[in-house]
C-alpha positions in Angstrom: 23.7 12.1 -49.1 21.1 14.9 -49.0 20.4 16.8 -45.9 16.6 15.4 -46.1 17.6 11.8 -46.6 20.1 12.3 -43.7 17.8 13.4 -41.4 15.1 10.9 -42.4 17.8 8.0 -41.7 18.4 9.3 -38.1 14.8 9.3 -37.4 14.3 5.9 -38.4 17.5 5.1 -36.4 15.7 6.8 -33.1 12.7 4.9 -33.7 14.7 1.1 -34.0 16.2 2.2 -31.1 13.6 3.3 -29.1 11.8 -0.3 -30.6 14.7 -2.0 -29.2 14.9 -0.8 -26.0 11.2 -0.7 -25.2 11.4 -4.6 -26.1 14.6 -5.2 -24.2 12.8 -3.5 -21.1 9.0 -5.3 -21.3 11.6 -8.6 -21.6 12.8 -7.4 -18.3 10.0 -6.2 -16.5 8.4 -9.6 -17.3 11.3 -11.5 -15.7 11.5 -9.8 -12.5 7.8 -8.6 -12.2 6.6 -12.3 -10.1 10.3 -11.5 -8.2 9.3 -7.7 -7.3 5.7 -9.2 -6.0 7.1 -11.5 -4.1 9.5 -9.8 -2.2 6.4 -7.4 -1.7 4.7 -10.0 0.1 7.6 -11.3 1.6 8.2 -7.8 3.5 4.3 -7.3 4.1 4.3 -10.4 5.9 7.8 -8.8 8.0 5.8 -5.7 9.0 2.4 -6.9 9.7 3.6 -7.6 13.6 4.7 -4.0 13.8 2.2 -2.5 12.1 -0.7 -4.0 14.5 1.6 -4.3 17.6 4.2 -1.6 17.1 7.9 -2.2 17.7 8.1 -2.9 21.1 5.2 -5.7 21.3 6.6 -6.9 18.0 10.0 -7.3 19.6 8.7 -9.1 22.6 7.1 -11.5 21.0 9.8 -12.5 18.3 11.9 -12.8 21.5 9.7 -14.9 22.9 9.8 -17.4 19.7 6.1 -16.2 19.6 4.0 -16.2 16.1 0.8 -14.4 15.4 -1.4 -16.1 13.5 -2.2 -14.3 9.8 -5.0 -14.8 6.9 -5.4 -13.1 4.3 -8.8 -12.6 2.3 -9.8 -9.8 -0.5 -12.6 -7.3 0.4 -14.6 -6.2 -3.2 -16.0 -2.9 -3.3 -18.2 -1.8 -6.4 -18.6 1.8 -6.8 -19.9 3.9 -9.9 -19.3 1.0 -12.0 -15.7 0.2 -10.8 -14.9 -2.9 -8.7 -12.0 -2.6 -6.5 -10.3 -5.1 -4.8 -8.4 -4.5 -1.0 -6.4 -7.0 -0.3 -6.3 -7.4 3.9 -4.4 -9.7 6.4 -6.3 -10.7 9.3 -4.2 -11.3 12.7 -4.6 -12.8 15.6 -2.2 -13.1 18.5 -0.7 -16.6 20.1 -3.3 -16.7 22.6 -6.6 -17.0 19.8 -7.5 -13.2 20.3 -7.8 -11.2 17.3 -5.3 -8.0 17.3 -6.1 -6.4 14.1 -5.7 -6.3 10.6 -3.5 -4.7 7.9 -4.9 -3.3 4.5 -2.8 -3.4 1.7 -4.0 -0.2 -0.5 -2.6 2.3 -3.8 -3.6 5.2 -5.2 -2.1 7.7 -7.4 0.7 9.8 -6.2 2.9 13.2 -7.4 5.0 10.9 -9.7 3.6 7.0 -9.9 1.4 4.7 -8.0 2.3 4.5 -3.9 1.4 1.6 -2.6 0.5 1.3 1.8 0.4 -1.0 4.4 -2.4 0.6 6.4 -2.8 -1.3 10.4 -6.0 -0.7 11.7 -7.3 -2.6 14.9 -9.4 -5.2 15.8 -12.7 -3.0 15.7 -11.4 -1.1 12.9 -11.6 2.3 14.9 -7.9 2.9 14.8 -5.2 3.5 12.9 -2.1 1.2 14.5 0.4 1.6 11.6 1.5 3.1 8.4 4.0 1.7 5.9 4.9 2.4 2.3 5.2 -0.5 0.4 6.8 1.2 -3.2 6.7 4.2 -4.2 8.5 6.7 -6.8 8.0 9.9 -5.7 10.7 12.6 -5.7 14.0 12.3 -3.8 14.2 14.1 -0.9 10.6 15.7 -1.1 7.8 13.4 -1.7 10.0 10.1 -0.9 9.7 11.3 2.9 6.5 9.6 2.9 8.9 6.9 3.7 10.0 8.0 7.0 9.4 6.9 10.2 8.3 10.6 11.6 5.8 11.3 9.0 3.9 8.2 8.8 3.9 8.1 12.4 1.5 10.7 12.9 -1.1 8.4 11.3 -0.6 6.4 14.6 -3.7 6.5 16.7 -5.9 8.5 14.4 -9.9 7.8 15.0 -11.1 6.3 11.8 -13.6 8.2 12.5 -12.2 11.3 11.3 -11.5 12.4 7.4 -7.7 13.5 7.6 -7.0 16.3 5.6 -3.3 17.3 4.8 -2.3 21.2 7.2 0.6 22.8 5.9 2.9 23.5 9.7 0.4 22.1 11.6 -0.5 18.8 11.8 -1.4 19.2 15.7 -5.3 18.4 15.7 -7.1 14.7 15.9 -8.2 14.9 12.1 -4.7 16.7 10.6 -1.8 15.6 9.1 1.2 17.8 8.5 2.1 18.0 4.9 5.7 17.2 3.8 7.6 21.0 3.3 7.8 21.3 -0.7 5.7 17.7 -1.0 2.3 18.6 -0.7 0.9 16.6 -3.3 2.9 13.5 -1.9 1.5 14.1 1.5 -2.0 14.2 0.5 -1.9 11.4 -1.9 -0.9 9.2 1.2 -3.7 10.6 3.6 -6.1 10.6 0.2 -5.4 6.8 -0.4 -5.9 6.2 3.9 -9.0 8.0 3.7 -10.6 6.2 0.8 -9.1 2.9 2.0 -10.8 3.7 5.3 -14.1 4.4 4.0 -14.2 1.4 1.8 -13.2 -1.6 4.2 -13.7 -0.3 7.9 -17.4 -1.7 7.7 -16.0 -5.4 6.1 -13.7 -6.0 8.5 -15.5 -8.1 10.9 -14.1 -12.2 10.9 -16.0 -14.9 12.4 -13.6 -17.3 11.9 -10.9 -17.8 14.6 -7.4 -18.4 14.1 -7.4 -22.0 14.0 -10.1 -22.8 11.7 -9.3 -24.2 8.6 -11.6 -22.5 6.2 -9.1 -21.5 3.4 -8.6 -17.2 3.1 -10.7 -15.6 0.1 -8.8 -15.3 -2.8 -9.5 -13.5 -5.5 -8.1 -15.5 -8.5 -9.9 -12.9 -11.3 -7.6 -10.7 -12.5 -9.1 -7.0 -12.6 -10.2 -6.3 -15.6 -11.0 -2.8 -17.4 -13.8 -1.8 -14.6 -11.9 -3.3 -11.4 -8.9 -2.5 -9.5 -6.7 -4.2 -7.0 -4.7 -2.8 -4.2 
């Protein structure tokens, strides 16, 4: 066989291949996608108590066999000709008083998409949590947006403020310190927070109370080409 025909077989070789495994991995991605999604709502619905309480209160109350009460509804926001779509969990504690709520958000990171869990309180004025739903971002750099001591300093922040990402800092109302050697990580996070701030903050007023039985918003519309859903 000549060197030409040689290397024309291999290449058609690479290409079934690459065929083949592309298939072999949408077949997959098919099959566990609905499972991935819901064991994301399964753990969303785990962390809303912490995220609106914090750990202590959220421990309390489990040990008390005491539930909060949760609804979710979808918040549109149209924008330069792009609908988005913020999914948010409304929460109430057992008493009928409204605690606060917990926006599920994503936005692009260093890597892939990150996806947040992002607990504001009952007004909306301030930030009561901070979780990371999924995210790919690189092993011991950008993937400590994960831990417990960086997203904690989102704790407490006025919504008020725009954060911006400090490099060794971090110590002032409207900073957060960036991850050493994950910059672009750090301010994808407090970029998404921001923008998920400014869209919902002004939408999150309920007038239903924890025991009506007004079904939650849902949006059954898929997004299309001009809309997005967090």
């Amino acid at each position: 066989m000549s060197l030409k025909k040689s290397n024309l077989a291999q290449a058609w070789l690479v290409l079934l291949l690459a065929t083949l495994f592309g298939t072999a991995l949408a077949g997959i991605q098919a099959k566990l996608g609905p499972v991935i999604e819901a064991n994301k709502i399964k753990e969303t619905m785990a962390k809303i108590p912490v995220l609106v309480l914090g750990e202590d209160l959220a421990a309390e109350l489990a040990a008390e066999n005491q539930t909060l009460t949760i609804k979710s509804r979808v918040i549109e926001i149209k924008q330069n000709g792009t609908t988005k779509f913020y999914t948010v969990y409304d929460v109430w504690l057992p008493d009928g008083k409204m605690v606060g709520h917990v926006v599920k958000a994503a936005g692009q990171g260093y890597a892939d998409k990150i996806e947040l869990l992002l607990g504001l309180d009952a007004q909306g004025k301030s930030i009561t949590g901070l979780f990371v739903l999924d995210q790919k971002e690189t092993p011991g750099l950008g993937a400590k947006i994960m831990e417990d001591a960086w997203r904690g300093q989102f704790k407490e922040k006025s919504t008020e403020n725009t954060l911006a990402v400090v490099k060794g800092g971090g110590g002032k109302e409207d900073q957060i310190d960036a991850i050493s050697g994950a910059t672009i990580s750090s301010r994808s996070v407090t970029g998404i927070v921001n923008t998920t701030i400014a869209n919902v903050t002004s939408q999150l007023q309920v007038t239903d109370g924890p025991d009506d039985n007004k079904s939650p918003a849902v949006q059954n519309e898929e997004p299309g080409k001009n809309k997005e859903r967090s």
